[in-house]
Residue, then its C-alpha position, 0 to 999 in steps of 0.5 A: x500500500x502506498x500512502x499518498x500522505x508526507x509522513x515524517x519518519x518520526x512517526x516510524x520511530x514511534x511506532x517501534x518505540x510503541x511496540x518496544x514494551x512488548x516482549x517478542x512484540x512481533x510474534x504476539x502482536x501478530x498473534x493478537x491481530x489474527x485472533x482479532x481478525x477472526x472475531x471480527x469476522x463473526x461479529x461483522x456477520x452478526x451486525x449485518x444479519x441484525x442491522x438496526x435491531x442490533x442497537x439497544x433500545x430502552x424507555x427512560x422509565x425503565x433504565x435503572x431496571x436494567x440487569x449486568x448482562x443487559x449493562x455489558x450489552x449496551x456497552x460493548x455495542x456503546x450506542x442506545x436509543x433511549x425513548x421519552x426522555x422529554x415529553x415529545x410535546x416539550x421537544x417539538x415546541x424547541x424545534x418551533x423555538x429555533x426555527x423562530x430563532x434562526x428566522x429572527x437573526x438571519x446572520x447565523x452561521x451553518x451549512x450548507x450556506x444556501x440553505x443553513x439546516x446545520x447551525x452553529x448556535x449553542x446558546x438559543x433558550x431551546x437549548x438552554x432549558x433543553x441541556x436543564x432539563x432534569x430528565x436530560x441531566x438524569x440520562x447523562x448520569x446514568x451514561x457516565x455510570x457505564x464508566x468506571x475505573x479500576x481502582x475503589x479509591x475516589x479520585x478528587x475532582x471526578x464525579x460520575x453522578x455530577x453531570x456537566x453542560x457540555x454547549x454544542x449546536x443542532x441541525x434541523x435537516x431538509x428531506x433530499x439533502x445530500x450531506x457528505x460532511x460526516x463519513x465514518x470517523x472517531x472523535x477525540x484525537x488523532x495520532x494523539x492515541x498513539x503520540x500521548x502517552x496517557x492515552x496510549x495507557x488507556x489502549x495499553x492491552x491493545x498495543x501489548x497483544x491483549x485486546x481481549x483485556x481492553x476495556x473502552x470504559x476504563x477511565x484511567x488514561x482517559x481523563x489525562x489524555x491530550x487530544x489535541x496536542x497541536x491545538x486544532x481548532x474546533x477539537x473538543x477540550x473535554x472528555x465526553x463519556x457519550x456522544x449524544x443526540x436529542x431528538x425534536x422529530x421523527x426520524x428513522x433508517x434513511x431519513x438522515x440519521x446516525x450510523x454507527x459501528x457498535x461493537x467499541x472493544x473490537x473497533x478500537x482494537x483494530x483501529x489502534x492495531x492497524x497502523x502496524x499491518x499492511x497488506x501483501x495482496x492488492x487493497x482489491x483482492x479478493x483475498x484481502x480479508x485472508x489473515x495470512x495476506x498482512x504483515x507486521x511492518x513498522x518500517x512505515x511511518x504512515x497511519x491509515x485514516x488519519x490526515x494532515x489538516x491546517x493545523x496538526x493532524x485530522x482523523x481518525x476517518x475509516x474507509x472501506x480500502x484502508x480498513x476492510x475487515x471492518x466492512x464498513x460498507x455493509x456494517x455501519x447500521x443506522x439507529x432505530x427510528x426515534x421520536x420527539x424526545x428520546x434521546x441518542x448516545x454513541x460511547x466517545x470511541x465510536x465509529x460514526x456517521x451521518x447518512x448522505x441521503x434524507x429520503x423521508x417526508x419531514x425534517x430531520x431535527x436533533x439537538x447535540x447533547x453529550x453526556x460529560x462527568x465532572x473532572x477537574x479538567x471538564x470542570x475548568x472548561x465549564x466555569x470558562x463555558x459559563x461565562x461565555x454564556x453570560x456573554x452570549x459569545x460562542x462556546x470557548x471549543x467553538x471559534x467566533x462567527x466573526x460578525x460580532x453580529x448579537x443575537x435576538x432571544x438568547x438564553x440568560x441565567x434565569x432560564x436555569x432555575x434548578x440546582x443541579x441544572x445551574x451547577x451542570x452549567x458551571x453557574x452558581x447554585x442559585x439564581x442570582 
């Protein structure tokens, strides 16, 4: 495989300073890429016998019902649709709300720029009192309770039943729109998860030859992990446990909707694997997903799927050519349909996307709410966020629109009423 990218030869050395720690690395790492290759053949299998139906499902009523062996599911898939998080009235009134919004100030910036349906706004009151919600507080905690750290003794600072308010924007999008802006790929780093070494201990068993040991809801290495160690613009600075969507319509297969790859332990395993194999046939053999045509090779700095952007280094994006055994084509599954008021979570290191096509009759509308914990990291940004949102400038994570245009009908401090809702905010407890 020829890599079209200018790598430096630093990236080589990485790789053999990496597999350095390993004793015999070449032989158990080999071994431990064939063992995973195999299993992602029967687990591929299975996700395209399944397709949305291998999602989990479950009401808001019923989370805390759920059993260990139904906890374990929904993490290694690391996505669910939860239903009636918000009374599907309430959601479909804050969609009436920021299209008011988007009417009244016509300078809001979004795409496509004819016709703006994905809208870089982040502190409308919709917004506001949606991230307050305290059914939407409630389901972040529980998500961030999927996570846990391997040591009983409390770390100070850190959290998991204190939720924190993490400001992100919305799209609203128009049947027949094609959108070629969100193919697969993985938030959160880069060749960050192979050049910092914090994060490089959260994937330790991967990079040793144990990927069946790798836990994706092990905090340790997360919560100190630099994942923009250039600085990107427009890369997130907090550790978001979950992704997430809130639904203000109707939405299902075909209609725009998230994709995703849910199995997390074996997409990461092969994702941190992959840059320390090549092929020995064509990328369009018929034979490429045979174990015995790659090789361990890490005489080549190159990293498949992460490309060099303005500033720094952008990825992780997976394609069919670069990363076969994931199938992508066929195993990126949309969610199950959902409705005004559930809610959609897809774990931090989950391979997603957005589909090009909007086949229904209606928009297509969500809110990005992302469930985050307090850490002192989150909690720094968050007291930085609020005050940003007193302002009613632009989110600290999101670069300034540049017309210092102001906006008509934002969200103020008395919007946030309840306790937990203003501490989520980084505001103080009571209203002032």
């Amino acid at each position: 495989m020829v890599s079209t990218t200018n790598w430096s030869e630093r990236f080589a050395d990485l790789k053999r300073e990496i597999v350095a720690a390993t004793p015999d690395y070449e032989r158990c790492l080999t071994q431990s890429w064939n063992d995973l290759l195999q299993e992602l053949d029967e687990r591929t299998t299975e996700i395209v016998d399944e397709g949305s139906n291998y999602i989990p499902q479950v009401h808001f009523q019923y989370l805390d019902t759920l059993v260990p062996e139904q906890l374990d599911d929904i993490r290694r898939k690391g996505s669910i649709v939860i239903h009636g998080v918000v009374e599907e009235g309430e959601a479909v009134e804050w969609k009436t709300a920021l299209e008011d919004f988007i009417k009244a100030n016509p300078h809001v910036e979004g795409f496509p720029e004819q016709d703006k349906q994905l809208s870089f706004l982040y502190w409308t009151r919709a917004q506001v009192q949606a991230r307050a919600h305290p059914n939407v507080l409630k389901v972040c905690t529980w998500i961030n309770n999927l996570h846990r750290a391997k040591t009983d003794k409390k770390v100070e600072g850190i959290d998991l039943d204190v939720p924190l308010v993490y400001a992100d924007s919305l799209h609203i999008r128009r049947p027949g729109v094609q959108w070629n802006v969100h193919p697969p790929h993985v938030n959160g780093g880069s060749t960050e998860r192979w050049e910092d070494s914090n994060f490089r201990r959260y994937f330790a068993d991967i990079l040793s030859g144990n990927w069946r040991q790798h836990d994706p809801y092990e905090l340790g290495g997360r919560l100190d992990a630099h994942v923009s160690l250039s600085g990107k613009p427009g890369q997130a600075t907090v550790f978001r446990t979950f992704h997430g969507w809130l639904a203000m319509t109707e939405t299902g297969p075909t209609q725009g909707t998230l994709k995703v790859f849910p199995d997390v332990p074996l997409s990461n395993a092969y994702t941190i694997l992959r840059p320390f194999f090549r092929p020995t046939v064509p990328l369009d053999s018929e034979d490429i997903l045979d174990p015995k045509n790659w090789m361990f090779d890490i005489s080549t700095p190159d990293f498949p799927g992460i490309q060099p952007g303005d500033s720094g280094w952008v990825g992780q994006q997976l394609t069919p050519d670069l990363h076969p055994h994931l199938r992508l084509e066929d195993t990126m599954i949309s969610v199950p349909k959902f409705n005004p008021g559930d809610m959609i979570f897809w774990q931090c290191d989950v391979i997603h996307s957005i589909e090009q096509e909007h086949t229904g009759s209606h928009d297509s509308a969500v809110m990005y709410i992302p469930a985050v914990l307090r850490t002192p990291q989150n909690t720094t940004y968050v007291k930085r966020q609020a005050e940003t949102f007193l302002a009613g400038t632009n989110p600290p994570d999101f670069a300034s629109d540049g017309t210092d245009l102001p906006y008509v009908g934002l969200g103020v401090d008395a919007d946030i009423v309840q306790p937990i809702s203003r501490i989520a905010m980084g505001l103080p407890a009571a209203v002032t």
